[in-house]
NUNU-452816 format. One record per atom (N, C-alpha, C): x, y, z; residue in three letters. Coordinates in pm, whole numbers, padded with zeros to 5 digits, always signed. Each point is the difference from the previous one (the first is absolute). Layout:
# residues N
XYZALA
...
This chain:
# residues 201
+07858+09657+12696UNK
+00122-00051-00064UNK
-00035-00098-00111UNK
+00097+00049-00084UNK
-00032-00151-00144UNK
+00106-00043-00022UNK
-00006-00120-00072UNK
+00116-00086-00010UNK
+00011+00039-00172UNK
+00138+00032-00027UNK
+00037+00062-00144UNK
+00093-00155-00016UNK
-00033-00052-00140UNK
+00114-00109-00051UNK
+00086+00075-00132UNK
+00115+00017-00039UNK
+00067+00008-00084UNK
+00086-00090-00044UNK
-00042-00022-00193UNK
+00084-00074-00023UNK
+00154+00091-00024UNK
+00127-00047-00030UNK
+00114+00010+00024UNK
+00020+00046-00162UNK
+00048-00080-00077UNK
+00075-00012-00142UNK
-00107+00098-00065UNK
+00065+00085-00087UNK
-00135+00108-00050UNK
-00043+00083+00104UNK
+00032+00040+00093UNK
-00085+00068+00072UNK
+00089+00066+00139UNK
+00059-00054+00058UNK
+00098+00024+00127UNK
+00125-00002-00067UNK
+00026-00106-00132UNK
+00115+00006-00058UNK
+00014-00018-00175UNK
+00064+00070-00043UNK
-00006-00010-00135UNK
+00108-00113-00026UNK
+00008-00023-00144UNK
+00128-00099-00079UNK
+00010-00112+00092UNK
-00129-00014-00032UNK
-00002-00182+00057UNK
-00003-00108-00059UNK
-00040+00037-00095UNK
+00010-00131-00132UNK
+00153-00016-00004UNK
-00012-00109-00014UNK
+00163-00093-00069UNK
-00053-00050-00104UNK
-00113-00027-00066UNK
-00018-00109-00112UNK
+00042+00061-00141UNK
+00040+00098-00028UNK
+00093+00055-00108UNK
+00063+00030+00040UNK
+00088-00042+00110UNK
+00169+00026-00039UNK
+00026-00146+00021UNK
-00039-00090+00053UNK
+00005-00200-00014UNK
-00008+00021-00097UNK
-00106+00011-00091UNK
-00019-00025-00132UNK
+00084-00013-00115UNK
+00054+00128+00023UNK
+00144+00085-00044UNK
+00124-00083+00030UNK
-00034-00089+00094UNK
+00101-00038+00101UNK
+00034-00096-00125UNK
-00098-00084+00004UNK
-00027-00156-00059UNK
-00051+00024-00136UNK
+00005+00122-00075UNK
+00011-00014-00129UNK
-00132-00046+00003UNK
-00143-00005+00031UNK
-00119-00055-00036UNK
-00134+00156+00026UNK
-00053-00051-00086UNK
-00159+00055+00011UNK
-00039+00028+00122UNK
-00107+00126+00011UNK
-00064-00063+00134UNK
-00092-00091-00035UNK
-00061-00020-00088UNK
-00119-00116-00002UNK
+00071-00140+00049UNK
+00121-00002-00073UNK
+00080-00153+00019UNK
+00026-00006+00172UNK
+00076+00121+00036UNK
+00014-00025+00171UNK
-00091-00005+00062UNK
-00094+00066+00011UNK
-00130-00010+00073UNK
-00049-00135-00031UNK
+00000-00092-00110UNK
-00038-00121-00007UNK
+00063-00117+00059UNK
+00136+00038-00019UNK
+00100-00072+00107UNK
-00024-00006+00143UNK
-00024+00123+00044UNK
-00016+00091+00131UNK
-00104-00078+00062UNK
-00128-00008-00045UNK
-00138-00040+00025UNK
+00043-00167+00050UNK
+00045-00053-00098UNK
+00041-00153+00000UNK
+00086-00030+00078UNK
+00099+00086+00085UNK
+00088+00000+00074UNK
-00057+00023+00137UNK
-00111+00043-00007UNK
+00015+00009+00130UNK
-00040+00194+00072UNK
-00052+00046-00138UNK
-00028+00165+00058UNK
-00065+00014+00105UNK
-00114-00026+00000UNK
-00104-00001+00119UNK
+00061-00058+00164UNK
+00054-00124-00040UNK
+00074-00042+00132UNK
+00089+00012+00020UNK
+00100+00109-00033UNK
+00074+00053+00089UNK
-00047+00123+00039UNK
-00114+00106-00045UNK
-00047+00069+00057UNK
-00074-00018+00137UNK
-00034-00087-00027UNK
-00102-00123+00165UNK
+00112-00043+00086UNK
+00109+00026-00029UNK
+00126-00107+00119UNK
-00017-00116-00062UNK
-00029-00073-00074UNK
+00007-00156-00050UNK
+00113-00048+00009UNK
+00048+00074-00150UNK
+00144-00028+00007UNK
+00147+00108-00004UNK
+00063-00010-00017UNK
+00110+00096+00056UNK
+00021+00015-00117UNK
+00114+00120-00061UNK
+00051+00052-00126UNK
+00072-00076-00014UNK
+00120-00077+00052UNK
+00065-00132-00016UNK
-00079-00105-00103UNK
-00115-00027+00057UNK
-00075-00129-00083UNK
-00147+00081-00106UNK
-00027+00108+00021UNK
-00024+00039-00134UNK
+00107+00014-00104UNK
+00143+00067-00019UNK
+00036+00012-00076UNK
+00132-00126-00024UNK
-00039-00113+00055UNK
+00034-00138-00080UNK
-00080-00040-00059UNK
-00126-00007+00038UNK
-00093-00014-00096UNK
-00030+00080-00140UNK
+00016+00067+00008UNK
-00027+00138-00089UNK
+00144-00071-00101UNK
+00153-00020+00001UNK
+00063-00048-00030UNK
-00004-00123-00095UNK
-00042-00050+00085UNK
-00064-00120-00076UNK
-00097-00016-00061UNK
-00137+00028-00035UNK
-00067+00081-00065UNK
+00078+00075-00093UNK
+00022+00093-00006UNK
+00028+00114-00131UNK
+00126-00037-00076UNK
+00107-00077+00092UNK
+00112-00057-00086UNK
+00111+00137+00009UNK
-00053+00106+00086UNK
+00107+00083+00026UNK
+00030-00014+00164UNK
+00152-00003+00001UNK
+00078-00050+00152UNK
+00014+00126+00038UNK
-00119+00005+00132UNK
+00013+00136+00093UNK
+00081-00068+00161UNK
+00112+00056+00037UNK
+00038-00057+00084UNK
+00024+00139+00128UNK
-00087+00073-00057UNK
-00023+00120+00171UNK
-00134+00017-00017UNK
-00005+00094+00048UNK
-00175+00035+00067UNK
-00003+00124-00075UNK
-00046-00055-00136UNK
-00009+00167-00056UNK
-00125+00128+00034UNK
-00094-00112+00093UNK
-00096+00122+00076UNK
+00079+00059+00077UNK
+00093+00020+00051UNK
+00078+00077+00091UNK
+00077+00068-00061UNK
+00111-00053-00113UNK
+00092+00101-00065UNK
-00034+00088-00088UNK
-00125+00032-00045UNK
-00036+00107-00084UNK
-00115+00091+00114UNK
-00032-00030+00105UNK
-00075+00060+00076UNK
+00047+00131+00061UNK
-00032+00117-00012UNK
+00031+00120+00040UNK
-00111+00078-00037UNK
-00071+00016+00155UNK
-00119+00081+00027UNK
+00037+00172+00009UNK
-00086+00054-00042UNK
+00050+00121+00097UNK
-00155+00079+00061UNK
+00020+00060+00109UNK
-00107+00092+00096UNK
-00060+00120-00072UNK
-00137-00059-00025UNK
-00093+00115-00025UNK
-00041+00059+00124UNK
+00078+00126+00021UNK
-00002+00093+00100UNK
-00104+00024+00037UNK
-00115+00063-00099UNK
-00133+00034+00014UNK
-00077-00072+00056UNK
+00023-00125+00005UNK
-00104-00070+00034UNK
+00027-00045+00123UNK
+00138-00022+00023UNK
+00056+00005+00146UNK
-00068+00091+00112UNK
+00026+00101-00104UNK
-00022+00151+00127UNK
-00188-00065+00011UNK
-00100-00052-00080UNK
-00143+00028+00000UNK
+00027-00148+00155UNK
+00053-00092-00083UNK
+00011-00097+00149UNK
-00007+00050+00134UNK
+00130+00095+00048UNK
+00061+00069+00129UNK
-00172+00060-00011UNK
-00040+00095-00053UNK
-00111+00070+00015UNK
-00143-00084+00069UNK
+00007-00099-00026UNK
-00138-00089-00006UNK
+00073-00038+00093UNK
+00071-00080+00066UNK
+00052-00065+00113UNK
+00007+00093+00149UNK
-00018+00116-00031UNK
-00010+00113+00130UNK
-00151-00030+00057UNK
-00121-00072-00090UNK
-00102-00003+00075UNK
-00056-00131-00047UNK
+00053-00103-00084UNK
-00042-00166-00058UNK
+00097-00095+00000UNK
-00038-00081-00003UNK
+00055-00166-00009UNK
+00063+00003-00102UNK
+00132+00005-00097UNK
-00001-00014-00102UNK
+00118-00142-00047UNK
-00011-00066-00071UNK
+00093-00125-00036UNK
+00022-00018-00135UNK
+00070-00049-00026UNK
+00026-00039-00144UNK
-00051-00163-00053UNK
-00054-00026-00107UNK
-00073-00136-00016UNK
+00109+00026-00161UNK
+00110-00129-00028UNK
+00046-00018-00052UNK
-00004-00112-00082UNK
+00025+00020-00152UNK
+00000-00157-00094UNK
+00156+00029-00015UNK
+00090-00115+00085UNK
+00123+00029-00055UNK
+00109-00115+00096UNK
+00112-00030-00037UNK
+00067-00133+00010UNK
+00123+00064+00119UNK
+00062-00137+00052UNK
+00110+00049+00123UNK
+00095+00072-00023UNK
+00052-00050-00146UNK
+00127+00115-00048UNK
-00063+00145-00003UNK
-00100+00010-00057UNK
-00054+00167-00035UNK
+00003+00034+00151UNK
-00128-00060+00093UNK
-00025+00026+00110UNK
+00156+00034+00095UNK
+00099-00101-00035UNK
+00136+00060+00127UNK
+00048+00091-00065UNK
-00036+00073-00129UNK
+00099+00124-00046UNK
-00066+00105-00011UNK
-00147-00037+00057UNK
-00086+00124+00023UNK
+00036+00004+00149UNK
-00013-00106+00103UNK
+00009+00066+00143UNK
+00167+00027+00039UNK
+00088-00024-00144UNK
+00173+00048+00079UNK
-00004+00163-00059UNK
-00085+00025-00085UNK
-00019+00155-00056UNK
-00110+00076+00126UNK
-00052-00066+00019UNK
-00085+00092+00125UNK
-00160+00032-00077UNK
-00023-00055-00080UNK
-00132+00007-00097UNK
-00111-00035+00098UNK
+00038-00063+00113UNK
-00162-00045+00042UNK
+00026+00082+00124UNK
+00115+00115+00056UNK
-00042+00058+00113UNK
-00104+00109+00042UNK
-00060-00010-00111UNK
-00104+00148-00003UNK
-00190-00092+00059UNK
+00044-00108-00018UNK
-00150-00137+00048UNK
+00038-00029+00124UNK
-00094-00056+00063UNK
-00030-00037+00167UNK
-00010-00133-00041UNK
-00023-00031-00093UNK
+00014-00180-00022UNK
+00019-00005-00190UNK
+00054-00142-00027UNK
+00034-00038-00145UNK
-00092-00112-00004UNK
-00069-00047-00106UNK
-00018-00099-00012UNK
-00008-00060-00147UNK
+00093-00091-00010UNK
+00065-00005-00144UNK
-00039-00170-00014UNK
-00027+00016-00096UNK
-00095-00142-00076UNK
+00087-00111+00021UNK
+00160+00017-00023UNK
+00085-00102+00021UNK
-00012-00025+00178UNK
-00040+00022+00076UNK
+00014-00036+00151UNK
-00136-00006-00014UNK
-00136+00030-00050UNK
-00152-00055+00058UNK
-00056-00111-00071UNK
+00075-00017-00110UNK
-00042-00147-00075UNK
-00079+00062-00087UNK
-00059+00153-00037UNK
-00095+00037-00108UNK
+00034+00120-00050UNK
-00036+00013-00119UNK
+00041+00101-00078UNK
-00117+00073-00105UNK
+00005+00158+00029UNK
-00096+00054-00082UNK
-00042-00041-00110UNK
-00103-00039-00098UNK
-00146+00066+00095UNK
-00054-00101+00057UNK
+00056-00109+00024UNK
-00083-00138+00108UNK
-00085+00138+00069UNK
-00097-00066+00067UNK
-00095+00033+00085UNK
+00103+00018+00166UNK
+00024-00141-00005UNK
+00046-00057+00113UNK
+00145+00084+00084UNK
+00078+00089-00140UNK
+00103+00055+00040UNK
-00053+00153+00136UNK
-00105+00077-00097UNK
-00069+00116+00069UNK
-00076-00046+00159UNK
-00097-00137-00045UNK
-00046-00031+00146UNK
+00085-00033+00076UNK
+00120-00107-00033UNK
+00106-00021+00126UNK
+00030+00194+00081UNK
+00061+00053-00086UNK
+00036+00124+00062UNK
-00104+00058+00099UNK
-00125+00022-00069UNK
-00126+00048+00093UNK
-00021-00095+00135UNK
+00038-00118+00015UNK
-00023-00089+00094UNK
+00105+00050+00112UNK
+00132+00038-00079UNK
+00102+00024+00091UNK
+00027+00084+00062UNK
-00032+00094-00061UNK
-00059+00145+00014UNK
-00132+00055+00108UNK
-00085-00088-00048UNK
-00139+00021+00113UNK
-00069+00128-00013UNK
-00018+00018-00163UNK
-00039+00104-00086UNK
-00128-00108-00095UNK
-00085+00098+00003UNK
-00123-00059-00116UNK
+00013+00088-00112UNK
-00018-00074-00115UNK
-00001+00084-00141UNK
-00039+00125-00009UNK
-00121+00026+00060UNK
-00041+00102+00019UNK
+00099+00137+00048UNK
+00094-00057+00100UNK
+00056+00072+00071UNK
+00141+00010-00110UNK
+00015-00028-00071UNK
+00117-00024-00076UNK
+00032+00042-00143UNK
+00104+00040-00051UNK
+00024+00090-00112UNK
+00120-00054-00059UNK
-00031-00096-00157UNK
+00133-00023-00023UNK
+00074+00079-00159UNK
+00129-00006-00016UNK
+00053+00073-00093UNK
+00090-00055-00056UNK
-00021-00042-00129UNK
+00074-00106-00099UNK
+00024+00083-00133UNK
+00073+00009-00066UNK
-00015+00003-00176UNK
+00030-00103-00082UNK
-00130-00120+00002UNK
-00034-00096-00026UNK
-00144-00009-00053UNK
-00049+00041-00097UNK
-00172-00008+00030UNK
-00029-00177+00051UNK
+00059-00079-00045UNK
-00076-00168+00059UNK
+00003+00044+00157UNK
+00107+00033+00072UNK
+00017-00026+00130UNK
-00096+00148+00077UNK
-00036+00109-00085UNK
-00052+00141+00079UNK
-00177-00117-00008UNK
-00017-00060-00131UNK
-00140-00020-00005UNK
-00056-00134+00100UNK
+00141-00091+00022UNK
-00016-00081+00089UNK
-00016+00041+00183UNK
+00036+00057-00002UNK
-00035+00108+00115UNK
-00097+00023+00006UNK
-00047+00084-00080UNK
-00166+00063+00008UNK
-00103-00090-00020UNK
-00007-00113-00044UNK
-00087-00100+00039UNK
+00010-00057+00129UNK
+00057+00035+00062UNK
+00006-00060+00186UNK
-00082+00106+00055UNK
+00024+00138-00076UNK
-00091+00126+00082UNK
+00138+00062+00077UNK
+00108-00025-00053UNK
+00106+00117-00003UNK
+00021+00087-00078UNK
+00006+00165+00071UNK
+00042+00082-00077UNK
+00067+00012-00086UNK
+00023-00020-00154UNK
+00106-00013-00047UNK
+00025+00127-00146UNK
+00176+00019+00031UNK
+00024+00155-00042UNK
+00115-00097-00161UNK
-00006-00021-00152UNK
+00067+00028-00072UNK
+00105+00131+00024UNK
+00137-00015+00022UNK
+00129+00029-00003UNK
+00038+00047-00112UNK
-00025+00126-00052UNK
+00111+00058-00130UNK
+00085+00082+00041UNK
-00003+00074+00083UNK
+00090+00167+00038UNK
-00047+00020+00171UNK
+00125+00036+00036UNK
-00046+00008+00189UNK
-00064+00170+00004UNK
+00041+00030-00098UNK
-00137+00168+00005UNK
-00099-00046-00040UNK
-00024-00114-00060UNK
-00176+00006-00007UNK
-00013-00093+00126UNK
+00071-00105+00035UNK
-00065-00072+00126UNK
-00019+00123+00104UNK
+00051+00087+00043UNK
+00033+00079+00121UNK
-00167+00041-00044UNK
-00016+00034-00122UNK
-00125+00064-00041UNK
-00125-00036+00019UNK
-00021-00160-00054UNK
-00104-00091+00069UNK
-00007-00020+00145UNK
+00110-00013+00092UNK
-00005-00038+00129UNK
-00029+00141+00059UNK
+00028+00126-00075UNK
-00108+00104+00089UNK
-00092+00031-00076UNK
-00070-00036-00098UNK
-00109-00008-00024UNK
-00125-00119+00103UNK
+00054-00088+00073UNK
-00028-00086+00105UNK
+00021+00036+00075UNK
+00047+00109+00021UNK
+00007+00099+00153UNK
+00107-00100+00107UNK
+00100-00084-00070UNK
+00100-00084+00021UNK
+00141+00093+00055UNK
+00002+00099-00091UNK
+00153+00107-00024UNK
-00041+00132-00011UNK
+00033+00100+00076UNK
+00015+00166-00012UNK
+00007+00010-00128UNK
-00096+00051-00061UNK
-00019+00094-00170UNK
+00179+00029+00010UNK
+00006+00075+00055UNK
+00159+00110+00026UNK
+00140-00139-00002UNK
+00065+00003-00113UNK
+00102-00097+00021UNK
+00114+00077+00045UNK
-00054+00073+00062UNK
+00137+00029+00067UNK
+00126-00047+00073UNK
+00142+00002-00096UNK
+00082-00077+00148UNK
+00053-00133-00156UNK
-00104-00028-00065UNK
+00008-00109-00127UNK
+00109+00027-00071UNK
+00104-00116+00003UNK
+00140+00000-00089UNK
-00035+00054-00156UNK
+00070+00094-00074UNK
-00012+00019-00128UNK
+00088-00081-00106UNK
């Protein structure tokens, strides 16, 4: 048995970005929001630091534009990459498989009221472990929790920082473009039946 990690956004789910339609929202650049963003507080609310409440007063104050909802939530609408679903169900008939997530409480409660994380045996999302891809520290917490060694372990991001941060621990790690080529690599690893048979079109 191996322990499979998948990240979520890009990969289990498409249209995850909000930062061009905020953008759009607030009439600004992305260079300008992302600079706001950073100074506000990006990183720590991905960690649980702080809540979307007190990033985006800050962010407010800072940029001089009055955000008074949680616009990570009101432009958020994921939807299910089937394919990759179905490769999950597949790998879970004989492995460990979980999801290792970079992503905040609003995203996280409108992914688990959609049912996005029922296809994993466990979630583990950066806002509840205090770390976020590619820290080191985010992949080893999981392996600790898990009671899986790198070796034993295979992770799947479309991120190159976070696939290459992986593979310096001595985890398997698979770059994410198309779930017909992942299905492809993971039976080229003798991971998945050549035969996708049964695979959503």
């Amino acid at each position: 048995m191996r322990l499979f990690i998948f990240d979520v956004g890009g990969v289990i789910c498409n249209n995850t970005s909000v930062v061009p339609f905020i953008c759009d929202y607030l009439g600004m650049s992305k260079q300008e929001f992302l600079k706001f963003a950073n100074q506000s507080g990006l990183e720590e609310i991905q960690t649980g630091k702080i809540t979307s409440q007190e990033f985006w007063q800050k962010f407010s104050l800072l940029s001089k534009k009055i955000v008074t909802e949680d616009l990570w939530a009101k432009f958020f609408n994921p939807t299910l990459n089937l394919d990759t679903a179905k490769i999950v169900e597949e790998l879970s008939k004989d492995h460990r498989v979980v999801a290792g997530t970079n992503t905040i409480e609003s995203h996280y409660n409108i992914h688990v009221k959609r049912g996005d994380y029922e296809f994993f045996q466990a979630v583990y999302a950066s806002h509840l472990i205090g770390f976020m891809k590619p820290d080191q520290r985010f992949y080893l917490h999981i392996l600790e929790r898990e009671g899986f060694q790198p070796s034993q372990t295979v992770f799947i991001d479309d991120t190159k920082d976070n696939v290459e941060a992986a593979s310096r621990l001595g985890i398997e790690s698979i770059l994410f473009t198309n779930a017909e080529e992942l299905w492809q690599k993971l039976a080229d690893l003798q991971l998945l039946p050549t035969n996708r048979k049964g695979r959503s079109s």
